[in-house]
Residue frames relative to the residue before (quaternion, step in Angstrom):
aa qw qx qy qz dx dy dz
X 1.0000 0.0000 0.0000 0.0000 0.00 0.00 0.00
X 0.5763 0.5721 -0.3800 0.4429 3.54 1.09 -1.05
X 0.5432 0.5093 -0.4925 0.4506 4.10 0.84 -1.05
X 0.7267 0.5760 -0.2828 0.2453 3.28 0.32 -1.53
X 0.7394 0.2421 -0.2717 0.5664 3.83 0.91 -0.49
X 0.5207 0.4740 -0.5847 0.4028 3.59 0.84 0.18
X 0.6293 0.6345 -0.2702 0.3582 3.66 0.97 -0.60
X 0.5941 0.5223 -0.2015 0.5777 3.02 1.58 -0.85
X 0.6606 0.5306 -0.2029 0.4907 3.36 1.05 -0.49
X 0.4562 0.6791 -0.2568 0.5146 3.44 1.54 -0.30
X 0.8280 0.3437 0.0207 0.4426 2.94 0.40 -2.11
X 0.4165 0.6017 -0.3586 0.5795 3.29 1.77 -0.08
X 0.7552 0.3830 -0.1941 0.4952 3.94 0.30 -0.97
X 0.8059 0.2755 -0.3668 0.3743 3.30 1.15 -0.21
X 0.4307 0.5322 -0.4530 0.5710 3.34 1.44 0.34
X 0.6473 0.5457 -0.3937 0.3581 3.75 0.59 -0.02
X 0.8214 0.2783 -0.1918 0.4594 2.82 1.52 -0.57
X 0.6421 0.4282 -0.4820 0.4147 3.27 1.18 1.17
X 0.3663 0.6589 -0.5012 0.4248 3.02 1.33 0.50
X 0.6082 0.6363 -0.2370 0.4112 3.33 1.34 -1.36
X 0.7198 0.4912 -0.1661 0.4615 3.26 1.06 -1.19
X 0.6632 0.5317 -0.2323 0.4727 3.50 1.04 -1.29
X 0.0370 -0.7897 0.5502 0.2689 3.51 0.58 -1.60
X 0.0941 -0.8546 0.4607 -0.2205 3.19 0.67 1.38
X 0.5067 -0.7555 0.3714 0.1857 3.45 -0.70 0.75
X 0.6414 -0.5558 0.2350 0.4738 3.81 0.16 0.59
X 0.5814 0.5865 -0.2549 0.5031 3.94 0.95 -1.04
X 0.8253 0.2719 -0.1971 0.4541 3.04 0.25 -1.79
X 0.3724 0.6655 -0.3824 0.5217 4.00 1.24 0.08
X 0.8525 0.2810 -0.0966 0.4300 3.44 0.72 -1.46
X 0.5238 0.5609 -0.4537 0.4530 3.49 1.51 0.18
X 0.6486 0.5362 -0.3421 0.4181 3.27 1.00 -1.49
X 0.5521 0.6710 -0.3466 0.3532 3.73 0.78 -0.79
X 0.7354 0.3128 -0.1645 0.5781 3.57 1.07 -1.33
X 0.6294 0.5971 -0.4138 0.2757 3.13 1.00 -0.32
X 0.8141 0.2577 -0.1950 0.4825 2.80 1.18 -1.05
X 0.0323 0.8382 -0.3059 0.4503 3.33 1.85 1.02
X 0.7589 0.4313 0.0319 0.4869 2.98 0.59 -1.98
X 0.7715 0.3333 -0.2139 0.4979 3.59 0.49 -0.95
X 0.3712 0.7040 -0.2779 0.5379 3.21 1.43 0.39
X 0.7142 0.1483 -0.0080 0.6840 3.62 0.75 -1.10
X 0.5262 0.4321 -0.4908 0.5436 3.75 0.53 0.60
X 0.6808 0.3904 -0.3235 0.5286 3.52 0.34 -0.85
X 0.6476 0.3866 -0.4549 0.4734 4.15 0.47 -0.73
X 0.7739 0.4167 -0.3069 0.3651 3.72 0.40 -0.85
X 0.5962 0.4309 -0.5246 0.4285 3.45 0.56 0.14
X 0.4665 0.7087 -0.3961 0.3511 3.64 1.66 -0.58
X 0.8335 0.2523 -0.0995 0.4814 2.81 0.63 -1.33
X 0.6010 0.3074 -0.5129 0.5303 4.18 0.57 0.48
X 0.2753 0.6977 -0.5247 0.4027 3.77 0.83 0.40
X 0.7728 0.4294 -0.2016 0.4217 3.35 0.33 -1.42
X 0.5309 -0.7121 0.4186 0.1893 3.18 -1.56 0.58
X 0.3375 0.7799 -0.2781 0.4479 3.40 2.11 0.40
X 0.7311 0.6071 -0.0506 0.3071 3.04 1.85 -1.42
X 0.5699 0.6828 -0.0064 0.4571 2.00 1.64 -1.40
X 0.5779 0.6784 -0.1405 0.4313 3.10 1.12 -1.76
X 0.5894 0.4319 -0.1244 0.6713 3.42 1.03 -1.88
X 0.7043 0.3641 -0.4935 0.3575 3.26 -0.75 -0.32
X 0.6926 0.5368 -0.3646 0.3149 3.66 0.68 -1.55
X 0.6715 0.5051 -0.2042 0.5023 3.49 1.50 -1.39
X 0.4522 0.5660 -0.4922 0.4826 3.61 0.91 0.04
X 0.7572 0.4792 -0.2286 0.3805 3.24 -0.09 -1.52
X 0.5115 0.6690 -0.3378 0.4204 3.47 0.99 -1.26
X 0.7316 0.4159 -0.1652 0.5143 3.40 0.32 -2.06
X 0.7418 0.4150 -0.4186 0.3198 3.66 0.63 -0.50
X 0.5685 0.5631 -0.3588 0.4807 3.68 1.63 -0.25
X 0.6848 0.4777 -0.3294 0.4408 3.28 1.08 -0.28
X 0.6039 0.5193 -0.3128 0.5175 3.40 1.17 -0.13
X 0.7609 0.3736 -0.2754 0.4535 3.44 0.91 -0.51
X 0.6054 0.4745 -0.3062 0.5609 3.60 1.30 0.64
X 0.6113 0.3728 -0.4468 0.5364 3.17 1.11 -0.20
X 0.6050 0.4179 -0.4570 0.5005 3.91 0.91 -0.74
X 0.6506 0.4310 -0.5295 0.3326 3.97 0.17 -0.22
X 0.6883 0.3172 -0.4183 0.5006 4.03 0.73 -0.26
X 0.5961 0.5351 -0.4975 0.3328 3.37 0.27 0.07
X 0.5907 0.5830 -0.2300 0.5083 3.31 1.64 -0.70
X 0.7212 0.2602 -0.3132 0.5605 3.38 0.83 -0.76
X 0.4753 0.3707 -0.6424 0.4732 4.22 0.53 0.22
X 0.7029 0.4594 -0.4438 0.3130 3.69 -0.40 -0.57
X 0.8044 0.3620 -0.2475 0.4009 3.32 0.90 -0.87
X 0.3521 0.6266 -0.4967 0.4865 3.21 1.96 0.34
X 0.7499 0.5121 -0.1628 0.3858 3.78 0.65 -1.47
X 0.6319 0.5113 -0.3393 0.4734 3.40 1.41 -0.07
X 0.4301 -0.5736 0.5052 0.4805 3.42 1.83 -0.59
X 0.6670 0.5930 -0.3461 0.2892 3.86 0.71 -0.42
X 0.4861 -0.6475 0.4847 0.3309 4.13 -0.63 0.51
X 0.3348 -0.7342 0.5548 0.2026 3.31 -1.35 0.85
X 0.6367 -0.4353 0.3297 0.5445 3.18 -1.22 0.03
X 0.6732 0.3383 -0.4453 0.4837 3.79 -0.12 -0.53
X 0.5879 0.3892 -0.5147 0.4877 3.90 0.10 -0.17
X 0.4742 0.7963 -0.2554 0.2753 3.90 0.44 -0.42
X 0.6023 0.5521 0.1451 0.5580 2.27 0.91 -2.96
X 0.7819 0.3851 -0.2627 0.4138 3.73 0.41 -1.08
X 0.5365 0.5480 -0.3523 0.5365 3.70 1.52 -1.42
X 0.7339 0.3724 -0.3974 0.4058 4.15 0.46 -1.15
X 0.5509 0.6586 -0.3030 0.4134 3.74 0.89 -0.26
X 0.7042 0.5044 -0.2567 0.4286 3.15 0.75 -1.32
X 0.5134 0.7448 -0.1207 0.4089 3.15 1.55 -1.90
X 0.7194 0.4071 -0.1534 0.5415 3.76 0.68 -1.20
X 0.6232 0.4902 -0.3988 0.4607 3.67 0.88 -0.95
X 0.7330 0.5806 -0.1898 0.2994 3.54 0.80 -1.02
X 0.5033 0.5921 -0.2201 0.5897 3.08 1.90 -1.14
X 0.7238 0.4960 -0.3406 0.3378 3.71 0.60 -1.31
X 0.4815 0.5387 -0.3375 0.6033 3.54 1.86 -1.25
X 0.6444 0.5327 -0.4205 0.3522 3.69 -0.40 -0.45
X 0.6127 0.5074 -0.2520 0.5510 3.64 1.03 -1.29
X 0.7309 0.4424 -0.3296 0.4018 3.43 0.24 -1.33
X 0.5619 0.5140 -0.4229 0.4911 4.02 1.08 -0.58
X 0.7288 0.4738 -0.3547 0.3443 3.33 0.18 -1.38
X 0.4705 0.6490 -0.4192 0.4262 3.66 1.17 -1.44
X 0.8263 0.3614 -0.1381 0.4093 3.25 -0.26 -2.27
X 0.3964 0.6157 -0.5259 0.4327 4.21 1.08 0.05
X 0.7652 0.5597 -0.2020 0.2460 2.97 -0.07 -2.28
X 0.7632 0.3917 -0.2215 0.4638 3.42 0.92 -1.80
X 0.5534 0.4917 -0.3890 0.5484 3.99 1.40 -0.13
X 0.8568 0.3197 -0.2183 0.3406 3.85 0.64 0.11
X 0.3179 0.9138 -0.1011 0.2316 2.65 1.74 0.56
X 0.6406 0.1236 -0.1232 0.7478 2.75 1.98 -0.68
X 0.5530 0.6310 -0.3844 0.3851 3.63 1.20 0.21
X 0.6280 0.6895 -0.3112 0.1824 3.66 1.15 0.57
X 0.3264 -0.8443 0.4168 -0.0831 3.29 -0.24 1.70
X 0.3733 -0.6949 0.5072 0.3471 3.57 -0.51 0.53
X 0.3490 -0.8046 0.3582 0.3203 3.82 -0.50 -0.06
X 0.5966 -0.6353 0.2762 0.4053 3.38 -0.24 0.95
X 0.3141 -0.7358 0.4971 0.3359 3.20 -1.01 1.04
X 0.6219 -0.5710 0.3848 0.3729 3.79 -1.34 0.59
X 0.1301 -0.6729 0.6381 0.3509 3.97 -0.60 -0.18
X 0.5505 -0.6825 0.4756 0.0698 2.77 -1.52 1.30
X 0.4166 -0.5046 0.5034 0.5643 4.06 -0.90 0.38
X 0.4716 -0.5052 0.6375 0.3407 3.59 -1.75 0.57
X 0.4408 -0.6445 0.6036 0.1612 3.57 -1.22 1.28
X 0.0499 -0.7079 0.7045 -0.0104 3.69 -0.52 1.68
X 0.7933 0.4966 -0.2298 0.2670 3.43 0.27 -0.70
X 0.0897 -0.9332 0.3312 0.1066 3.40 0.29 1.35
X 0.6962 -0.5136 0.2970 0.4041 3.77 -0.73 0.30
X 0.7351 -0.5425 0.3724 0.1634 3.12 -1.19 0.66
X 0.1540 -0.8477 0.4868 0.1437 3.89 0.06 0.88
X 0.7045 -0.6794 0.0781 0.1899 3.19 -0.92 0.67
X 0.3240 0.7187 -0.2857 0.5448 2.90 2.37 -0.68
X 0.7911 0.2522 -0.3415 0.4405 3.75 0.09 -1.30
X 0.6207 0.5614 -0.5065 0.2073 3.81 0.45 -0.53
X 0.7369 0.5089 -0.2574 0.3629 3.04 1.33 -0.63
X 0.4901 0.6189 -0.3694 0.4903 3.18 1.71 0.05
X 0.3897 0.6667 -0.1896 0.6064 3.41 1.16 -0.81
């Protein structure tokens, strides 16, 4: 790290002294700065993910981070076992099951339709009892 700001410290003195020389305007002083700012830390970071240290770390990061997210998913589903409540993968299985059942349903209705197709009949109408008993007239309701 110590190369790295003595270097910076280089390119610092020599951008001081064409600014000095150039007389550049403040902006264009302060672009070149980041510009060349930037390519500065582009060139150190590829240095350093370059290496096979990084790499190394990076693989064992990730590792520790799959292991952390599986142990927090059973802990999640014991709790939500103890709460009485469905995990996601119970969920996942209920929306699964759900679709298989829906898809059977289609395939019945499908294989109905094309069996009733030429088999459709109005349905016989019922015969009613013959109505003997006639309503009440008004004289008696009020007697009544």
């Amino acid at each position: 790290m110590g190369c790295i700001f003595a270097l910076e410290l280089v390119k610092r003195r020599e951008w001081e002294k064409k600014v000095a020389d150039n007389k550049q305007t403040p902006p264009a002083d302060f672009s070149e700065l980041v510009t060349e700012w930037e390519r500065n830390i582009n060139e150190y970071s590829n240095q350093l993910m370059g290496t096979p240290e990084f790499a190394k770390s990076m693989n064992q990061f990730q590792n520790m981070q799959m292991a952390f997210q599986k142990s927090f998913s059973v802990t999640m589903a014991q709790q939500l076992a103890n709460f009485n409540m469905p995990s996601r993968d119970d969920i996942v299985a209920i929306s699964e099951q759900l679709t298989e059942i829906e898809q059977r349903l289609a395939h019945i209705e499908n294989a109905l339709a094309k069996t009733n197709v030429g088999m459709e009949r109005p349905a016989p109408e019922r015969k009613r009892p013959a109505r003997t008993k006639k309503p009440p007239t008004k004289q008696k309701a009020k007697a009544e």
